[in-house]
C-alpha positions in Angstrom: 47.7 128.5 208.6 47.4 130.5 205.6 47.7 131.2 202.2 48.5 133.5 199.0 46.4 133.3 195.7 48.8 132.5 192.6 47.9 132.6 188.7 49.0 129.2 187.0 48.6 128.6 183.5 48.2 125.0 181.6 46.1 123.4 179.2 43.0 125.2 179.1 40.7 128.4 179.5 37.2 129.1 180.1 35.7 129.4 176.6 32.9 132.0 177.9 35.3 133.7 180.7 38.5 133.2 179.2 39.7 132.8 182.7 42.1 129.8 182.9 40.5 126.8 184.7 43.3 124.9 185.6 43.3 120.8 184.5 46.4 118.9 186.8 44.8 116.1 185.6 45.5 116.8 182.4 48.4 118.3 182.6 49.6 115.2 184.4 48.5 112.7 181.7 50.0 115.6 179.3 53.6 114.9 180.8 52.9 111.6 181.5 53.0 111.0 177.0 55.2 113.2 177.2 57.9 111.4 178.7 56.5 108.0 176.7 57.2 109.9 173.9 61.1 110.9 174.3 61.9 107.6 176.3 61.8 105.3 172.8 64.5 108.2 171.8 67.0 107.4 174.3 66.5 103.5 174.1 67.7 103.9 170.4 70.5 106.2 171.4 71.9 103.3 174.2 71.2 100.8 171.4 73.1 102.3 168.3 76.4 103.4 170.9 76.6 99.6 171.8 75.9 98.6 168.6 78.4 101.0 167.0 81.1 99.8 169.2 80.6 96.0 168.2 80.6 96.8 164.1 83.9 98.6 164.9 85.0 96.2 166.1 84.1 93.7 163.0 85.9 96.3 160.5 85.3 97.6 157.5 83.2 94.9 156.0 80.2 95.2 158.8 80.0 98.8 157.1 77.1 97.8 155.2 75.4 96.0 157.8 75.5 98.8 159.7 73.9 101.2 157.5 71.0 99.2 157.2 71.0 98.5 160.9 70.9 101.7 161.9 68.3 102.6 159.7 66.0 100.5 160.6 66.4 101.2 163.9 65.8 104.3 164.2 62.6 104.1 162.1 61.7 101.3 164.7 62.2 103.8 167.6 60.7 106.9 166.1 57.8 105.0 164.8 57.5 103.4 169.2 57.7 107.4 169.9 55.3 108.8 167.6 52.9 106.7 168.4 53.1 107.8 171.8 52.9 110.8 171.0 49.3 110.2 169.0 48.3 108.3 171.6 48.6 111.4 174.3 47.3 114.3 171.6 43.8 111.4 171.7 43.8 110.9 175.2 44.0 115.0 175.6 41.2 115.5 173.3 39.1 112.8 175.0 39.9 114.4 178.5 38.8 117.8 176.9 35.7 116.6 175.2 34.5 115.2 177.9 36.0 117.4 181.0 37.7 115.2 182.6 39.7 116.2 185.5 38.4 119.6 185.3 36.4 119.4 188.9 39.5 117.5 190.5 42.3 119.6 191.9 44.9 117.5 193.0 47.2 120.1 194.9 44.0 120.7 197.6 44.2 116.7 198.6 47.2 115.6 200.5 47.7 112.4 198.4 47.8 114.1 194.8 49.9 117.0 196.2 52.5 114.4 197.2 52.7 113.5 193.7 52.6 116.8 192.6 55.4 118.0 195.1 57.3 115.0 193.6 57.4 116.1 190.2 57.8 119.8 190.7 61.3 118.7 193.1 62.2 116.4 189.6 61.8 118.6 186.8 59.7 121.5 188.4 61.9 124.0 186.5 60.3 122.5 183.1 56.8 122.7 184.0 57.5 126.2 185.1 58.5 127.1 181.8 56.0 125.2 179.8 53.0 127.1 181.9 51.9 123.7 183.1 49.0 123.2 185.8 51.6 121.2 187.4 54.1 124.5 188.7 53.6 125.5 191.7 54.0 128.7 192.2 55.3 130.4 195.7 52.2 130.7 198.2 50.4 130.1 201.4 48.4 127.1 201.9 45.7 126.3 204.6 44.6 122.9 203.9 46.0 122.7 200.8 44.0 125.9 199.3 45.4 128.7 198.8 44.5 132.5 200.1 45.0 135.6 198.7 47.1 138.1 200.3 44.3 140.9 200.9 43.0 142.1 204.2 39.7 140.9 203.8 40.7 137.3 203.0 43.1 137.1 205.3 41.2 137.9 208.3 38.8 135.4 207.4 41.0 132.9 206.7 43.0 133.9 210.5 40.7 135.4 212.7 42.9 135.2 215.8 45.8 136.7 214.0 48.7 137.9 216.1 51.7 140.0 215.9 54.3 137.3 215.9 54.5 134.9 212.2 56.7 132.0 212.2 56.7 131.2 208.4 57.7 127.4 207.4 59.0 126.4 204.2 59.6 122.9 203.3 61.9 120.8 202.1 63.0 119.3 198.6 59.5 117.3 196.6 57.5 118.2 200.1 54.7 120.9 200.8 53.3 122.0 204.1 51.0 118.6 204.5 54.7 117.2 205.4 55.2 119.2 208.8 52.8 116.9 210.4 55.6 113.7 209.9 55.0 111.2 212.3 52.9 113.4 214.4 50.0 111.8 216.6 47.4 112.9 214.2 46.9 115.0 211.1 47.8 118.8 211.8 49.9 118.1 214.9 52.9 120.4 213.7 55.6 122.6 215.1 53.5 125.8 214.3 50.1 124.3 215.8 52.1 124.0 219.7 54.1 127.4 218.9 50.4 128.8 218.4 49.3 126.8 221.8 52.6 128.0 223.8 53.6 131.3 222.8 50.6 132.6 221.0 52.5 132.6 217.3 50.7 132.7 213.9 51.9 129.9 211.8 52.1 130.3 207.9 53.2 127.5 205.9 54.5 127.9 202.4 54.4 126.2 199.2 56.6 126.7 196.3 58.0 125.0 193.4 61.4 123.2 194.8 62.6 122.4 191.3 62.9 125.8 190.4 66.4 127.9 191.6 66.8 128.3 195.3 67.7 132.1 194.1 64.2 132.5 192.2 62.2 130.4 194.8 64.0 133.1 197.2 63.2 136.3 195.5 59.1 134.8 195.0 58.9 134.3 199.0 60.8 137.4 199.7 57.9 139.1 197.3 55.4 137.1 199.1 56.0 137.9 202.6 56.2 142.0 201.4 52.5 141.3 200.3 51.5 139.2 203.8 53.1 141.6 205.9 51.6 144.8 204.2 48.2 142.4 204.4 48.0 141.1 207.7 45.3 142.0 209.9 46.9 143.4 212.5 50.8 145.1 212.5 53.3 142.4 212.2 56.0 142.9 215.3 58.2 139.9 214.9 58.8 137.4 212.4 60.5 134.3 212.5 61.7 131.9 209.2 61.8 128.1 209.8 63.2 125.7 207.0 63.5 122.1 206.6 66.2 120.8 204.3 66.2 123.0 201.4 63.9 125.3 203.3 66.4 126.6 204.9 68.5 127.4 202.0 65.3 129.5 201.1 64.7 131.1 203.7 68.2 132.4 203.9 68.3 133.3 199.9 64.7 135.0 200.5 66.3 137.1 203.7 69.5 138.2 201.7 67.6 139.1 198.2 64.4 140.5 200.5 67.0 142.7 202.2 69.2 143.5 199.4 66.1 145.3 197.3 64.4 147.4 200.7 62.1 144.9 202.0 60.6 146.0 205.0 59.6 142.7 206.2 63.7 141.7 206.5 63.4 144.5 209.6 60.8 142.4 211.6 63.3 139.1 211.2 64.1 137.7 214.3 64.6 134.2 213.8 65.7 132.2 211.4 65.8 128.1 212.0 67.2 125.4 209.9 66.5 121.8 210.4 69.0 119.7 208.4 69.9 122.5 206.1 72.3 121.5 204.0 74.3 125.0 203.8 77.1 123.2 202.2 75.8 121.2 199.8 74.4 117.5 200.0 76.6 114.6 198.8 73.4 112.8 197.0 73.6 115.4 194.4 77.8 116.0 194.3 77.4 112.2 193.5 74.9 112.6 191.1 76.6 115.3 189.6 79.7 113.2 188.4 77.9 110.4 187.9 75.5 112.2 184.7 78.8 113.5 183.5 80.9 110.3 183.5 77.4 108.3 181.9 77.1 110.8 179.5 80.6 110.8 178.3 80.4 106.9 176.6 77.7 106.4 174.1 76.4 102.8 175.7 75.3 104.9 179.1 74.6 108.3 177.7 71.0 107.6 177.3 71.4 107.2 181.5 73.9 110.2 181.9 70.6 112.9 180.0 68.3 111.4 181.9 70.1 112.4 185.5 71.1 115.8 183.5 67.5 116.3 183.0 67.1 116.9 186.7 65.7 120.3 187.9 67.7 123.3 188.4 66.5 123.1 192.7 68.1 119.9 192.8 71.4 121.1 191.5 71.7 124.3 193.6 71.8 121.5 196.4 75.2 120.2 195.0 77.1 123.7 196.9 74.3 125.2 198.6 73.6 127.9 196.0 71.4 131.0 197.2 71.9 133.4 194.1 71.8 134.3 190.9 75.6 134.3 190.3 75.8 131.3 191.3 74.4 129.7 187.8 73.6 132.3 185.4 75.6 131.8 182.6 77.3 129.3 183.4 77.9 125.4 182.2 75.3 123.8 184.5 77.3 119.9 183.4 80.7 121.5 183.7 82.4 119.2 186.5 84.5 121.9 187.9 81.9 124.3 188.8 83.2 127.7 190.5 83.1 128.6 194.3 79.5 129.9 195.3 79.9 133.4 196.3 78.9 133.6 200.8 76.5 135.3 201.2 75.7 137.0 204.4 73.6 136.4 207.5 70.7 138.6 207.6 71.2 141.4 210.4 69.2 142.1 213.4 67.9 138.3 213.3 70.0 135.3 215.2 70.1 132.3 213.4 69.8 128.4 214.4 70.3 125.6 212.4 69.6 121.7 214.0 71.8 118.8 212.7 71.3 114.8 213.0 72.8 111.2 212.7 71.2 108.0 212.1 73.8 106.9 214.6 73.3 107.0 218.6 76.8 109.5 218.7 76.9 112.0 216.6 80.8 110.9 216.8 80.3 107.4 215.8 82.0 107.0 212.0 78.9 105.3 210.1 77.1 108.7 211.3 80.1 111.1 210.1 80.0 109.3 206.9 75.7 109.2 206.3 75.0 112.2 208.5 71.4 111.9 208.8 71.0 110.1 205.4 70.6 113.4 203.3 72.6 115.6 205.2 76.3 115.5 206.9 76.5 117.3 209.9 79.7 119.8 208.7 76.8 120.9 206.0 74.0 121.3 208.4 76.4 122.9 211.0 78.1 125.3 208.4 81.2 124.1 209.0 83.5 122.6 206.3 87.1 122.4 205.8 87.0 125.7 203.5 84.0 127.1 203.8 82.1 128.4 206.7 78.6 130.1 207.0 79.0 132.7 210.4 76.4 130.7 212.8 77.1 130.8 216.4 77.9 127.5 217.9 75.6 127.9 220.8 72.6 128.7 218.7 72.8 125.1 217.2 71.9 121.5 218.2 72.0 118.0 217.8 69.5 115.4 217.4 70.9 112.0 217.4 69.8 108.9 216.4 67.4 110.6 213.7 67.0 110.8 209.8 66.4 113.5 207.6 62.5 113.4 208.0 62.3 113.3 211.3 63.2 116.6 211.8 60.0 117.8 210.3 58.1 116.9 213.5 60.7 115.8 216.4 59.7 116.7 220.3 63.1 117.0 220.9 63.8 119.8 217.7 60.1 121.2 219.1 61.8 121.8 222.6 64.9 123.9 221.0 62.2 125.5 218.6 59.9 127.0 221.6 63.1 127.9 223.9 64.7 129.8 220.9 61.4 131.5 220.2 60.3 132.3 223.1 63.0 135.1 223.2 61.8 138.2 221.0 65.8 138.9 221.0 66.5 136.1 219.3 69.5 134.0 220.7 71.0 136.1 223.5 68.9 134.1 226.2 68.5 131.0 224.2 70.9 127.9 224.4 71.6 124.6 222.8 71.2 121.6 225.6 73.4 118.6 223.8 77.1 119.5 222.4 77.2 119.7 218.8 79.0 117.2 217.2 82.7 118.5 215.7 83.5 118.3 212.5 
């Protein structure tokens, strides 16, 4: 595994340098107050809807009342959030005076990435554009660092670097510690046998899944210009693997990658997606009308902003969104949101995609209605009732009973994943084993 170098920006510089030295401990107590700060904001809101409604109710003579009511109220929650706010402007300074946090890196350690994958998936889009420590930008990662994309690091950091890549990108709140789920010991991943059994170079990616699936896709498709042109020897084949919303990347990063003259795009052979869901995911088409119908009544609105407030990556999963056109400038609440423009298969590569059920048959109905939690399998397969993405039904399969995780490290998704790649071609020799279920 390895990775690219990328410039973040937070809550402090080198005084002597001016380099930024970046604090994600800080910059984690920093959104931490925050939060504390707003939250006493939308208590008051829920409070004075529900109280509004009840002094209605009363008539004209609780007009009075309510004056005062409300006006001490709001000085009672304003007072709550400023002094929140204090609080986290002292506890700042202190952690500046003294340095805290500025030796710990939390992204490097798999624990404190996981929290840091976690909030970059929630409102990832929002640290991106406050320059916290917290974004994380597109890059490679080899044991959680990071490695710039220049021939000399690169050969140090892969020695025994081949001609055939198979890049992984990772699902919604994850990072490329995640591949190894449920493995029989840390590092035992898809890309660690392909390396063992056909003599691939894996690269695992990191990125910031709050953000767009369209930006996320033009910063890999950037990325893997800069690996390719880096590597240490010439790249023959390459081969994209995404879980969940990976695989929405990977396709976005092909189609934008292709669209501006990458010459990586030519070297595309494979592209994989494990419980991809091309469609969109029901989780966040529920969530979706649910922040719209809260936020229409005053008693729930404080609970219809906060499920608005999630990041722009989670919404592109309500349709499967892999460009631009598909949000800018338009009503990101607006219930009725308009078709997704279909965007094409890349050419030259042949393209797989794995579904699952929780259920034993793919046919039975709890497992048509829960797919494999996260994912239905019309959305993973690419086939709806009005729209279809152009995969091949024999270059897909079916795992069954499995969830949504276990398809980051299943023998049974490793089998299909070392007979498709095994073909430079792609799919002409390679075949699915179990019927996919219909839809």
């Amino acid at each position: 595994m390895i990775g690219t170098d990328s410039t973040s920006t937070g809550v402090g510089d080198d005084p002597q340098t001016g380099v930024h030295q970046p604090n994600e401990l800080r910059a984690l107590s920093a959104l931490v107050f925050e939060d504390l700060r707003a939250f006493p904001g939308g208590i008051r809101d829920m409070h004075l809807g529900i109280a509004e409604r009840a002094f209605r109710g009363v008539g004209p003579a609780a007009r009075p009342v309510q004056v005062i009511h409300d006006r001490v109220s709001r000085r009672a929650y304003d007072a709550i959030g400023a002094g929140a706010a204090r609080m986290g402007r002292a506890v700042d300074a202190t952690m500046e005076r003294r340095g805290i946090g500025e030796k710990v890196l939390l992204s490097t350690t798999r624990p404190g990435s996981a929290v840091i994958a976690a909030l970059n998936g929630l409102v990832g889009d929002r640290l991106e554009r406050s320059g916290s420590d917290l974004h994380q930008p597109a890059s490679v990662r080899v044991d959680g660092e990071t490695v710039a994309l220049d021939a000399g690091s690169l050969s140090a950091a892969c020695p025994d670097a081949t001609a055939r890549l198979v890049v992984f990108l990772h699902g919604l709140m994850g990072n490329e510690f995640y591949w190894d789920w449920g493995g029989a010991h840390p590092g035992d991943t898809y890309g660690a046998r392909l390396a063992s059994d056909l003599g691939c170079t894996p690269i695992y990616l990191r990125y910031n899944t709050g953000l767009h699936v369209s930006e996320n896709g033009l910063s890999v498709a950037a990325l893997l210009q800069e690996l390719v042109g880096a590597w240490p020897v010439e790249v023959q084949e390459l081969a994209l693997v995404g879980h969940s919303m990976g695989g929405l990347i990977a396709r976005s990063a092909c189609h934008q990658g292709s669209e501006g003259g990458r010459r990586w795009t030519e070297r595309v052979r494979h592209v994989v997606s494990l419980g991809t869901p091309h469609l969109g995911a029901p989780l966040e088409q529920g969530a979706h009308v649910a922040a719209e119908a809260l936020h229409a009544l005053p008693e729930t609105r404080m609970l219809g902003a906060f499920l608005r407030r999630r990041s722009a990556g989670i919404r592109d999963l309500r349709h499967g969104s892999l460009v631009d056109e598909d949000w800018r400038g338009r009503d990101p609440n607006a219930l009725r949101a308009a078709a997704c423009k279909e965007v094409p298969l890349l050419q030259g590569a042949t393209h797989f995609f794995v579904s699952a059920t929780i259920t034993r048959s793919p046919h039975h109905p709890l497992g048509r209605l829960l797919g494999d939690i996260l994912v239905l399998t019309p959305s993973a397969t690419g086939r709806g009732r009005t729209r279809r993405i152009p995969f091949q039904a024999e270059h897909g399969h079916h795992v069954s009973p499995a969830h949504h995780l276990t398809l980051l490290n299943h023998p049974e998704v490793y089998e299909r994943l070392r007979e498709w790649l095994q073909h430079p071609g792609g799919g002409s020799e390679a075949r699915s084993v179990r019927e996919l279920a219909p839809t």
